[in-house]
C-alpha positions, 0 to 999 in steps of 0.5 A, a space after each residue: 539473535 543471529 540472522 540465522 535464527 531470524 525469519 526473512 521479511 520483505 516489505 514493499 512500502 505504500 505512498 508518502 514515503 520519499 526520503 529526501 536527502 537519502 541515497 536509495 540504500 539508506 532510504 530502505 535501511 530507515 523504512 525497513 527500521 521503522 517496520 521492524 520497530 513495528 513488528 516488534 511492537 505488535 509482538 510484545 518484544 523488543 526490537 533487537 529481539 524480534 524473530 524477523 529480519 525486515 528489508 525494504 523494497 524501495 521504490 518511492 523516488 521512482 515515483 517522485 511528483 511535482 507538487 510537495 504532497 503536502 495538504 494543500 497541493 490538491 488543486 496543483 495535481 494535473 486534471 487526471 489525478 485529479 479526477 480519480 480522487 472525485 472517482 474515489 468520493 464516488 465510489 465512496 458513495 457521493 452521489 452524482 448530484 452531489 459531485 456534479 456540484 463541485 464546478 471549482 476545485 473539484 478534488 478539494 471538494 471531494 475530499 471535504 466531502 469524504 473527510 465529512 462522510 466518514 469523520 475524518 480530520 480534514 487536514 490529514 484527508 487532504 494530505 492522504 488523497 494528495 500523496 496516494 492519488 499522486 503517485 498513483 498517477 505516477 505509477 499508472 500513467 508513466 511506463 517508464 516509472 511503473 517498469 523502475 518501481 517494479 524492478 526495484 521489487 523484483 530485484 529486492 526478491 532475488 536480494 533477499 529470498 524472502 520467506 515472507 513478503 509484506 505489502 502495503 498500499 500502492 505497494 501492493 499494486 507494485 508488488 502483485 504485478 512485480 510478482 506476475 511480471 518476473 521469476 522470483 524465488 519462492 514466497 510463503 506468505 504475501 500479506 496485503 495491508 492496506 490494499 487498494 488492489 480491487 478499488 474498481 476503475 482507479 487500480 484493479 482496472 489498471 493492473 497489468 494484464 496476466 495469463 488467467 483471471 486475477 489470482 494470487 501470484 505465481 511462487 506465493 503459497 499463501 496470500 493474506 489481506 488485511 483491513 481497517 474496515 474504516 481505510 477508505 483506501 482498502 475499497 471496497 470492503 472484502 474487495 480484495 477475496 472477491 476480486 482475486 481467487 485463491 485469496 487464504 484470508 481476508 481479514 479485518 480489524 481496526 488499527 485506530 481512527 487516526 491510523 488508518 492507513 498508516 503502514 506502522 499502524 498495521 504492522 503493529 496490530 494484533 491480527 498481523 503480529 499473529 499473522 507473523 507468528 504462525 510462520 515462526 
């Protein structure tokens, strides 16, 4: 299959994706490799015969933090990160009695608590909230990081030209606001995977501000959220459709209790593959 018979996809990756000991370039190449393995997967064919040409936008050694992102770096992660990730057991539903107890390592605590709620293996919580949470922090409190993260996207754009542009987790943070921030060439399908785009006070309070209400992006004919009801990082459920006006679906389907948040997972699932399909 020649490149010119293939569809142009952009990715946009999420957290947990630094690739040490890789220059930038190569560090795309792997990612974008990995995506397209997935696509290929969720279509029923091989990877050599997917009908999509898949690039990456990366932007995760821009936001490099201090600690490891390993599952037991919660209590090294600065006070503010900290104090997000007892937001977001909040706005998971912890009541304040129940946070207000947390006096010694609060974001160990709020962790647990999530990872008891909703069943969830205590080791890999720890790890997601350690990852996302820092580099949230990372992208929202650092000017400087924020601006090369979102250069990365919007020079990625002008690259690639794509017909398609996937993004997942912070990364659709990174991509809404690369969108609205820049000219880029035109888009006909955003998929969101995985979004914390309308998780209240710790992302959507934080986007960048833009002529008009929040909506989707300037260039992009369509826009399409999907959701594993069970990603307690896609919060709140149908957040993004009532937060964001001109949203063309949101959909929702499982991707695995193990595979919540994992970019791979999504790209493999049945509701993306056919999201993919109609725009063959």
């Amino acid at each position: 299959m020649t490149d010119s018979d293939t569809v142009p996809v952009l990715g946009v990756h999420g957290v947990w994706n630094r690739q040490g000991g890789l220059e930038p370039q190569a560090a795309a190449e792997r990612i974008a490799g990995w995506w397209r393995d997935a696509i290929a997967a969720g279509l029923g064919r091989p990877a050599e015969e997917t009908p999509f040409q898949v690039m990456m936008a990366y932007y995760a050694h821009h936001l490099r933090t201090r600690t490891a992102q390993g599952p037991d770096d919660l209590d090294d992660l600065d006070t503010a990160t900290q104090a997000d990730i007892v937001e977001w057991a909040r706005l998971l539903g912890a009541e304040e009695p129940v946070v207000q107890g947390w006096l010694t390592a609060p974001a160990r605590a709020a962790v647990s608590w999530v990872a008891t709620r909703f069943g969830l293996d205590h080791v890999l919580a720890r790890g997601l909230a350690a990852a996302f949470f820092g580099e949230l922090g990372a992208y929202f409190t650092d000017p400087d990081r924020r601006a090369a993260a979102r250069t990365q996207v919007t020079e990625a754009l002008h690259h690639t030209r794509p017909r398609v542009l996937i993004a997942h987790s912070l990364g659709s943070a990174v991509a809404y606001e690369a969108l609205w921030a820049a000219p880029h060439p035109p888009i006909e399908l955003l998929i969101t995977l995985g979004s914390p785009l309308a998780m209240p006070h710790l992302v959507f309070d934080r986007l960048a501000p833009h002529p008009g209400p929040r909506r989707k992006p300037p260039g992009v004919n369509q826009w399409i959220n999907i959701t594993d009801p069970g990603d307690i990082i896609a919060i709140p459920a149908g957040g993004v459709r009532t937060r964001f006006a001109e949203v063309t679906s949101d959909l929702s389907n499982a991707i695995g209790a193990f595979d919540f948040h994992r970019s791979t997972a999504y790209l493999k699932n049945a509701v993306t593959a056919a999201t993919l399909t109609a725009y063959l």
